[in-house]
VOPAGU-2260 file (C-alpha; in pm, 1 decimal, decimal comma):
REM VOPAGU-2260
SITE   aa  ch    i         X         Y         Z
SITE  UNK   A    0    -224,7    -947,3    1300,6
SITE  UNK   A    1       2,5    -877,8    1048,6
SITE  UNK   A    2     -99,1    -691,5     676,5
SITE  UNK   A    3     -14,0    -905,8     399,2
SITE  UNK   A    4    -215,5    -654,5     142,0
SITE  UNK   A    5     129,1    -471,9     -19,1
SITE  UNK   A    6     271,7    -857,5    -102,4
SITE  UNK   A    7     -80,8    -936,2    -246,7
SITE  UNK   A    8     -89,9    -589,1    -459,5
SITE  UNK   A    9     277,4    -677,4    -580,9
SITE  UNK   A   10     199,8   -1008,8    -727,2
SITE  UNK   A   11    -135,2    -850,0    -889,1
SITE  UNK   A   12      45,0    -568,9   -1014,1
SITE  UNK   A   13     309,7    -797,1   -1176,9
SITE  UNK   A   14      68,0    -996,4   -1356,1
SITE  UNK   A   15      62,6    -899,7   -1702,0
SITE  UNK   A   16    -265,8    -832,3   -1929,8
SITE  UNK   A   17    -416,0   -1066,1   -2117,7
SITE  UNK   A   18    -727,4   -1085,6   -2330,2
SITE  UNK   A   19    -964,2   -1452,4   -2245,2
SITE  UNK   A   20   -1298,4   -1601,3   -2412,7
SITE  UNK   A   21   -1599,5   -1498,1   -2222,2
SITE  UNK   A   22   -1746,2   -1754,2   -2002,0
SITE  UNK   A   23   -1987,5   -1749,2   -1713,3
SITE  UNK   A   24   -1885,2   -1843,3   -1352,8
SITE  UNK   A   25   -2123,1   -1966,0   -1111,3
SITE  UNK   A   26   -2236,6   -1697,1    -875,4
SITE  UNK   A   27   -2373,4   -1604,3    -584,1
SITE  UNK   A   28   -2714,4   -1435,9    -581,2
SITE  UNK   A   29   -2787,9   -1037,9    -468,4
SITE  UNK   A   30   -3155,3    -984,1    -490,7
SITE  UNK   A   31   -3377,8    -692,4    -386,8
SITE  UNK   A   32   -3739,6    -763,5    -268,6
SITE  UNK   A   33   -3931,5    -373,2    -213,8
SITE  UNK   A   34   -4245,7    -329,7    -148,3
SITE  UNK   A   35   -4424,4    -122,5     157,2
SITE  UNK   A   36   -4567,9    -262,4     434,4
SITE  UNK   A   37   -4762,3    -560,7     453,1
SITE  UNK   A   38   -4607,0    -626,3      94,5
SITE  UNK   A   39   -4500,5    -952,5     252,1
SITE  UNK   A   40   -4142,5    -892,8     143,2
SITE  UNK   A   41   -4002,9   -1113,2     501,4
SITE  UNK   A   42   -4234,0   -1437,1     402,4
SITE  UNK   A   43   -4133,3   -1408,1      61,2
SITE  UNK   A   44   -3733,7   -1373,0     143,9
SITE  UNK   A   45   -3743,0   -1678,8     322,4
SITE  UNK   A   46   -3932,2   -1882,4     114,7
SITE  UNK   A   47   -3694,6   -1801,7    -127,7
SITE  UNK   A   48   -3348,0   -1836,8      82,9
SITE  UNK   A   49   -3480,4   -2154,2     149,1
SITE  UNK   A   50   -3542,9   -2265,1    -242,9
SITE  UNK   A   51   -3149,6   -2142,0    -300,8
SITE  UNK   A   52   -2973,4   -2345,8     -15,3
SITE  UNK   A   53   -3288,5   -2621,7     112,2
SITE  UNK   A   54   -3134,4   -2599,1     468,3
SITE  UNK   A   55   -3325,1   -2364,3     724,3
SITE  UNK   A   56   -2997,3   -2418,9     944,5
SITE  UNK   A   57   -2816,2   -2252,7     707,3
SITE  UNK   A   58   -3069,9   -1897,5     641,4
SITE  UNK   A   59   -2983,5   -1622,9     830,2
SITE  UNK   A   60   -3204,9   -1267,3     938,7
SITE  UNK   A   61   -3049,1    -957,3     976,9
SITE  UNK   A   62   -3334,5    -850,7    1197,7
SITE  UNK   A   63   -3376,3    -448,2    1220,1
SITE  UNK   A   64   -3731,6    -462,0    1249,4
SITE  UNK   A   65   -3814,8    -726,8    1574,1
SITE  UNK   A   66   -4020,5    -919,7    1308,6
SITE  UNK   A   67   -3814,9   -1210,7    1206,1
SITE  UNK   A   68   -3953,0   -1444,2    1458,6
SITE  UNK   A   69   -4312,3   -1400,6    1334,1
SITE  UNK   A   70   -4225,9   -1704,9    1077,6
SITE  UNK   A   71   -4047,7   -1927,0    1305,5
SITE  UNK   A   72   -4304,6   -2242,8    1222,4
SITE  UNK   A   73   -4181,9   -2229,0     893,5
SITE  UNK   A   74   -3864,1   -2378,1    1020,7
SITE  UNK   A   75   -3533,9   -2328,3    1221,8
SITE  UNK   A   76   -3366,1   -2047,0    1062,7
SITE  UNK   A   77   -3097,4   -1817,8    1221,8
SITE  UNK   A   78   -3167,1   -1461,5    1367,3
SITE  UNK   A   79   -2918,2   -1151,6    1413,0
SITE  UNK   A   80   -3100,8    -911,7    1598,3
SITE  UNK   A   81   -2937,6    -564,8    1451,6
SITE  UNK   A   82   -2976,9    -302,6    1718,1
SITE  UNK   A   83   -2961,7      74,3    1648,1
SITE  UNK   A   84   -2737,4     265,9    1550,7
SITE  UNK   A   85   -2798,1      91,2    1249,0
SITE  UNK   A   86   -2469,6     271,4    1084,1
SITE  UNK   A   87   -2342,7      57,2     731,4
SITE  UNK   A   88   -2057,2     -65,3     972,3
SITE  UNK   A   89   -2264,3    -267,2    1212,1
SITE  UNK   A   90   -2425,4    -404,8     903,5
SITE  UNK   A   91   -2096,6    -516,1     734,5
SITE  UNK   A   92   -2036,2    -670,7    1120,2
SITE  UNK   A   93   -2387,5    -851,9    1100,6
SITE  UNK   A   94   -2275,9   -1010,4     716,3
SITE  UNK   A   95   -1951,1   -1107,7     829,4
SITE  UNK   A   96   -2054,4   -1258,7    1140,1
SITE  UNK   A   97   -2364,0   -1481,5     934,0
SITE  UNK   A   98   -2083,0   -1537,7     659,6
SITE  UNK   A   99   -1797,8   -1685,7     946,9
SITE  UNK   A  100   -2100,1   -1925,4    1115,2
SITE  UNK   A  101   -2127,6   -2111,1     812,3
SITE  UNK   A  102   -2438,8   -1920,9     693,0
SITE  UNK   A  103   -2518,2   -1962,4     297,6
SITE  UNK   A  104   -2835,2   -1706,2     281,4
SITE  UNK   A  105   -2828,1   -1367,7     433,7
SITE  UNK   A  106   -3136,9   -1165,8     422,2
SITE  UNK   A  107   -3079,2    -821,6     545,9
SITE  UNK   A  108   -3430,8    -736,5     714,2
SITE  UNK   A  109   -3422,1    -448,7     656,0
SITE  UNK   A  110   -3170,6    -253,6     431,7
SITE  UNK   A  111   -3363,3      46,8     440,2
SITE  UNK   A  112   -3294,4      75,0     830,9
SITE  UNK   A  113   -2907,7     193,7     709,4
SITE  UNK   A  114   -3047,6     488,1     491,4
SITE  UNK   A  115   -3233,4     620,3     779,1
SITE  UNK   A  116   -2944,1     587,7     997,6
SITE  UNK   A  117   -2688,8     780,8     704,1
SITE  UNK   A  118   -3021,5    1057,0     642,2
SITE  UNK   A  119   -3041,1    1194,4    1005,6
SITE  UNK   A  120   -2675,1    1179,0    1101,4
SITE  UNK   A  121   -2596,4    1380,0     782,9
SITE  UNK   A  122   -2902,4    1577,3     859,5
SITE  UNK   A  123   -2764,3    1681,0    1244,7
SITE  UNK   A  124   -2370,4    1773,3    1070,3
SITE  UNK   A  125   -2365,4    2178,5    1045,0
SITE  UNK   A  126   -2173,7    2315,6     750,8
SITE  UNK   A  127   -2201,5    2268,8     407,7
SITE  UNK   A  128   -2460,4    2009,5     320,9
SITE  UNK   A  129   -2350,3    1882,4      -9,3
SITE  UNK   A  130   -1944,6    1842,1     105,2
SITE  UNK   A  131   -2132,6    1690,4     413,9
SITE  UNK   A  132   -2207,4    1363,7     214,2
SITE  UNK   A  133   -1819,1    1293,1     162,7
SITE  UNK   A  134   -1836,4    1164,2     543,3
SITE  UNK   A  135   -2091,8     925,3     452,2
SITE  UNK   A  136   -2078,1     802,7      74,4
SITE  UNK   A  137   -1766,0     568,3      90,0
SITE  UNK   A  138   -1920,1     436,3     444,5
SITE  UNK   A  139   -2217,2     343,2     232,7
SITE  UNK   A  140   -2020,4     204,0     -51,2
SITE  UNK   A  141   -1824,2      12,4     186,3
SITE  UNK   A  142   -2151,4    -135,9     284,7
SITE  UNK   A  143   -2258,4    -187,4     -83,0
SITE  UNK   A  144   -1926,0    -374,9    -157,5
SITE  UNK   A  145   -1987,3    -620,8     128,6
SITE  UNK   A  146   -2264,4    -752,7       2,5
SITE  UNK   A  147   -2166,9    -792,1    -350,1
SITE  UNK   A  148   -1845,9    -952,9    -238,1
SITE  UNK   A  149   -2002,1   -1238,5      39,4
SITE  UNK   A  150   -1973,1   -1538,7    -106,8
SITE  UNK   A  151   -2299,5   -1594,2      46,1
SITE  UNK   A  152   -2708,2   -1552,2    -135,2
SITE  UNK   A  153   -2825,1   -1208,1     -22,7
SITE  UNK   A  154   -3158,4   -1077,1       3,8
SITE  UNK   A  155   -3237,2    -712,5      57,6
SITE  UNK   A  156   -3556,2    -614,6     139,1
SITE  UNK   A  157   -3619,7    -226,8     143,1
SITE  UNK   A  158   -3882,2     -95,8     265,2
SITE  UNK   A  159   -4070,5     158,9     -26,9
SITE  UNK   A  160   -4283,7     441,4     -35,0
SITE  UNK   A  161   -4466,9     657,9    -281,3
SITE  UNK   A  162   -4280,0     872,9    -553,8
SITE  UNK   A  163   -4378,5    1227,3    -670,2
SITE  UNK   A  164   -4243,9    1388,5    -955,6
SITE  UNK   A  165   -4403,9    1783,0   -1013,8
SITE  UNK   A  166   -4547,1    1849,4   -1340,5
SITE  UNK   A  167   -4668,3    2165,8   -1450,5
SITE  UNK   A  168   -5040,9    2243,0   -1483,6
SITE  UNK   A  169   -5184,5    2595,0   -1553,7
SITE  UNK   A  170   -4849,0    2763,8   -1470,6
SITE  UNK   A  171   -4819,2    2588,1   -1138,7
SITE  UNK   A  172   -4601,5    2294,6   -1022,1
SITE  UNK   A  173   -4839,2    2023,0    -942,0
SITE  UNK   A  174   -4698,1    1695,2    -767,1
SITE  UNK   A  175   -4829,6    1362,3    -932,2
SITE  UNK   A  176   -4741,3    1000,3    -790,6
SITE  UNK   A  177   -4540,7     821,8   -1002,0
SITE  UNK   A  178   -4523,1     448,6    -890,1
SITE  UNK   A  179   -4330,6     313,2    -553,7
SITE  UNK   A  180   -3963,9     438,7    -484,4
SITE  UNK   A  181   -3730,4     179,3    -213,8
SITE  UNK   A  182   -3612,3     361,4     109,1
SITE  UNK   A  183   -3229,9     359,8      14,4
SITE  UNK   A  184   -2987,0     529,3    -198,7
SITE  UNK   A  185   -3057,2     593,7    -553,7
SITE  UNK   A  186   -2912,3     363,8    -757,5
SITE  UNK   A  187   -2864,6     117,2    -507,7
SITE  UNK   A  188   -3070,5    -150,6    -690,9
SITE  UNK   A  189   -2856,7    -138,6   -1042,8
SITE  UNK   A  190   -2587,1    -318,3    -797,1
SITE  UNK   A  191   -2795,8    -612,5    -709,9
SITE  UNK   A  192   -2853,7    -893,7   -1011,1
SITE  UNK   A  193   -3261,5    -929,7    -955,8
SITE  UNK   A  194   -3490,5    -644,8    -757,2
SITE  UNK   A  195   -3852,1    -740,1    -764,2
SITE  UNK   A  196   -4098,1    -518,2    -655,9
SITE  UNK   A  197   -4422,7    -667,5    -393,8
SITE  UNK   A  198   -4722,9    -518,1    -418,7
SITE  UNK   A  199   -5001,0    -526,6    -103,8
SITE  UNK   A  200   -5150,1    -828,6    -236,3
SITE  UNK   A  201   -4787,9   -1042,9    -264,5
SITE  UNK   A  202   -4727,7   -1045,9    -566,4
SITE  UNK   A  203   -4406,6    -982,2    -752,6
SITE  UNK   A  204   -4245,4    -803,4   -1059,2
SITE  UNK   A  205   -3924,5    -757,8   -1179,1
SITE  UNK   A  206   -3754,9    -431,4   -1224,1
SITE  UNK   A  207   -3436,9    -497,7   -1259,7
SITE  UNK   A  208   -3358,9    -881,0   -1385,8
SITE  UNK   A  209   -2993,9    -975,2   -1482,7
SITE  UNK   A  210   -3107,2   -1384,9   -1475,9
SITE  UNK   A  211   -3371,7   -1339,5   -1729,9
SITE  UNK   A  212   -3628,2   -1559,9   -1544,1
SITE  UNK   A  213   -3799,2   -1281,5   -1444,1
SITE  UNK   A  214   -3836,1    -984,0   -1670,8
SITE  UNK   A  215   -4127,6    -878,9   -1910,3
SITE  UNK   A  216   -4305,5   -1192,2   -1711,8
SITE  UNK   A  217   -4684,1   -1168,6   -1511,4
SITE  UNK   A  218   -4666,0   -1081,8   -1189,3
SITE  UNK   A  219   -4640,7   -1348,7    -961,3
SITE  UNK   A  220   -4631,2   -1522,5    -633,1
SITE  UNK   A  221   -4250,5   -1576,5    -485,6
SITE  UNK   A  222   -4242,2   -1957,8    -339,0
SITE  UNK   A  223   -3937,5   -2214,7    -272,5
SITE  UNK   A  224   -3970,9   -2303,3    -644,6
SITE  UNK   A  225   -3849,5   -1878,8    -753,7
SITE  UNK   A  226   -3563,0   -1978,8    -472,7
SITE  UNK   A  227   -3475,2   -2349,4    -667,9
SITE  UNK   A  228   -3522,8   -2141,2    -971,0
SITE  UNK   A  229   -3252,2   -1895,1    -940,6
SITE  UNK   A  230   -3025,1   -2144,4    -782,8
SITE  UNK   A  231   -3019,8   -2346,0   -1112,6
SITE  UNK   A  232   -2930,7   -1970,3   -1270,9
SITE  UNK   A  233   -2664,6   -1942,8   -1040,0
SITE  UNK   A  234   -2527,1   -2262,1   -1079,1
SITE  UNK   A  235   -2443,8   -2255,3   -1435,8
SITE  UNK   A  236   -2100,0   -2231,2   -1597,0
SITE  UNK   A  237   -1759,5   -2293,9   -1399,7
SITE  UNK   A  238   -1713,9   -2320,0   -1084,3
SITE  UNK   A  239   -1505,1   -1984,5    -942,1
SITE  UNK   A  240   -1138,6   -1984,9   -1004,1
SITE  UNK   A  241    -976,5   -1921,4    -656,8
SITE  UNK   A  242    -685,1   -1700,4    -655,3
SITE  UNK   A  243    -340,8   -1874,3    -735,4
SITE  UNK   A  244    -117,7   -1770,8    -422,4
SITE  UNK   A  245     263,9   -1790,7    -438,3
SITE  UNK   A  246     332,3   -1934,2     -64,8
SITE  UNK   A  247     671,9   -1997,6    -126,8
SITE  UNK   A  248     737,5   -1617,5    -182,9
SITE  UNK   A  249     459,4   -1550,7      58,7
SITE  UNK   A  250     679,2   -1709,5     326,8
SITE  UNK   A  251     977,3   -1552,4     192,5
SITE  UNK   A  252     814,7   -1224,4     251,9
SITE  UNK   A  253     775,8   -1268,3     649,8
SITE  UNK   A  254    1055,6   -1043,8     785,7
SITE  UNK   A  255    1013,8   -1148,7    1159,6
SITE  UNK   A  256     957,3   -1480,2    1321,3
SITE  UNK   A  257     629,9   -1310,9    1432,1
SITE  UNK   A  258     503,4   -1282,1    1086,8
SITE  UNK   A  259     568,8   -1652,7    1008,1
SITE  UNK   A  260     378,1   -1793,8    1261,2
SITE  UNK   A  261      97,1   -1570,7    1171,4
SITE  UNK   A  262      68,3   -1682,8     810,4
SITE  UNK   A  263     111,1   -2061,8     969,4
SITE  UNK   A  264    -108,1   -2011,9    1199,1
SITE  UNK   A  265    -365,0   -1862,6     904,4
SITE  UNK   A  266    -297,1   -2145,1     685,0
SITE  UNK   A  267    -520,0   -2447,5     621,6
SITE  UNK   A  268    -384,8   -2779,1     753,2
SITE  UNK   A  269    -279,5   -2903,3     378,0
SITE  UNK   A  270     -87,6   -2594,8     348,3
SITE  UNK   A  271      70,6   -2642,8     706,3
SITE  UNK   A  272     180,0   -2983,8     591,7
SITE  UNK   A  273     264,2   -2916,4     225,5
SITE  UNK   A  274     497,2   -2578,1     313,8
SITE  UNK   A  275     630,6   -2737,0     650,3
SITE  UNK   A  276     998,0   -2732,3     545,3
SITE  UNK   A  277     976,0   -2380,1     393,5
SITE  UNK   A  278     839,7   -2266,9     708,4
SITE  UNK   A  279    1136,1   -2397,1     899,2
SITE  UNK   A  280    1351,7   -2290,0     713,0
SITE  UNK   A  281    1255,5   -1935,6     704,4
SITE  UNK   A  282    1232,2   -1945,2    1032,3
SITE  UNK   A  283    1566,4   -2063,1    1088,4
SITE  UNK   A  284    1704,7   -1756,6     864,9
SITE  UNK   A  285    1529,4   -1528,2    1040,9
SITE  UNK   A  286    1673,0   -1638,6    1403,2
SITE  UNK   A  287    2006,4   -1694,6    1295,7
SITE  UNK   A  288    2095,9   -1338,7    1265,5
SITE  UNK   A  289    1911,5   -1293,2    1609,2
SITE  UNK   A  290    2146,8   -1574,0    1784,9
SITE  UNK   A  291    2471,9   -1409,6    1587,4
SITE  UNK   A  292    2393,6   -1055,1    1719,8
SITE  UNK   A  293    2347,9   -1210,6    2087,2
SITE  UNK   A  294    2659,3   -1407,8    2049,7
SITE  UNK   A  295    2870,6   -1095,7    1945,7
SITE  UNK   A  296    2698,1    -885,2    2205,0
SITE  UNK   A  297    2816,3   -1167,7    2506,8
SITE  UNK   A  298    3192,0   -1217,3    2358,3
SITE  UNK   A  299    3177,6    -801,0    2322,3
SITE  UNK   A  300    3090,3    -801,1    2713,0
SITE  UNK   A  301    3356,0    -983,8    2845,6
């Protein structure tokens, strides 16, 4: 495989600033459903997944928990059973591999199970404990950026439990619960564009809502319809602009014959046909200097 990245960071850098009007793209959705157990947060993610893409072919489990196949007769969805160590690298794995079999919703069943796993391996390092975390932060944020990035619906569920904060009564520091607090790092759910919250009876809240749909609204029950729902959301303003790629320098670039036929080889069928000559011809440049070296090196021998 060869690393196109510095050609791709040349032609960004080159590009020069500009300011341009404000306009929505259509997106892909990140949600996070919390709740604790028996919050029904697995029914209720693919109810939903199945409102945002109508095709139980195309929904995909992250299973962590052995629980996914409890609502098979709701239809033929995909599992990925997700065996320990549950590390954010086997979970970027688990996307990619849902995201490269044509999946279009990913629920990650669930999330939390990657918290636990970064907790007690930071918990068994020795040393310092705070200069400990710089071994697992960017692992975690690598994790964070995969899902953000899939172009692919998402669903998180974390698992949650209760929250203490200690107030002071009569001069002594008294713990008092505080509401329901989701089994992953803090801050994790300002990343993600809806997190609603399950209580024990199944029904929903928003605490986080970047749609609108949701927020300052009674609770309420999460069905296809909250899937269809957030699709329309997600489906307004332009579609994405794909990045404009220069294949004519991009060729140009290739330095061996090796390198060519990688970027052929990685190249759609329209671009095979469209940048055949300029293929050949690099190609040709590139061997020529190989035959005239071998040519001087045979006359030189005799």
């Amino acid at each position: 495989m060869v690393d196109f990245a510095p050609f791709f960071i040349h032609q960004i850098q080159n590009k020069k600033m500009k300011l341009e009007t404000a306009k929505r793209q259509q997106v892909k959705i990140k949600v996070g459903l919390q709740g604790c157990a028996g919050s029904g947060k697995s029914y209720s993610a693919l109810l939903m997944a199945y409102g945002l893409v109508g095709n139980w072919n195309k929904i995909a489990v992250i299973d962590t928990e052995n629980a996914a196949h409890l609502y098979s007769h709701l239809g033929n969805y995909q599992v990925l059973k997700l065996t320990a160590p549950h590390s954010p690298e086997r979970f970027i794995e688990a996307i990619n591999t849902c995201v490269d079999a044509g999946i279009e919703a990913v629920i990650t069943d669930s999330l939390s199970m990657e918290w636990d796993y970064i907790i007690d391996a930071h918990s068994q390092l020795s040393g310092n404990s705070y200069t400990n975390w710089a071994k697992f932060t960017p692992r975690h944020q690598r994790l964070i950026q995969a899902i953000l990035q899939a172009d692919v619906h998402i669903i998180c569920n974390l698992r949650s439990k209760q929250d203490y904060v200690l107030n002071q009564k009569n001069g002594k520091s008294v713990p008092e619960k505080v509401g329901m607090k989701p089994i992953q790092r803090e801050g994790v759910d300002y990343e993600l564009t809806l997190v609603l919250e399950l209580d024990i009876k199944h029904n929903a809240v928003a605490s986080k809502d970047r749609t609108g749909l949701f927020m300052g609204k009674p609770e309420f029950t999460i069905t296809t319809g909250t899937g269809k729902a957030i699709l329309d959301w997600c489906n307004e303003g332009d579609e994405p602009v794909a990045l404009e790629i220069d294949y004519n320098a991009l060729i140009q670039h290739c330095g061996t014959v090796e390198a060519l036929r990688t970027l052929y080889l990685e190249s759609t069928d329209e671009i095979q046909s469209e940048y055949r000559n300029e293929f050949n011809q690099r190609k040709y440049q590139l061997q020529v200097p190989n035959l005239t070296q071998r040519q001087n090196g045979t006359t030189n021998s005799k």
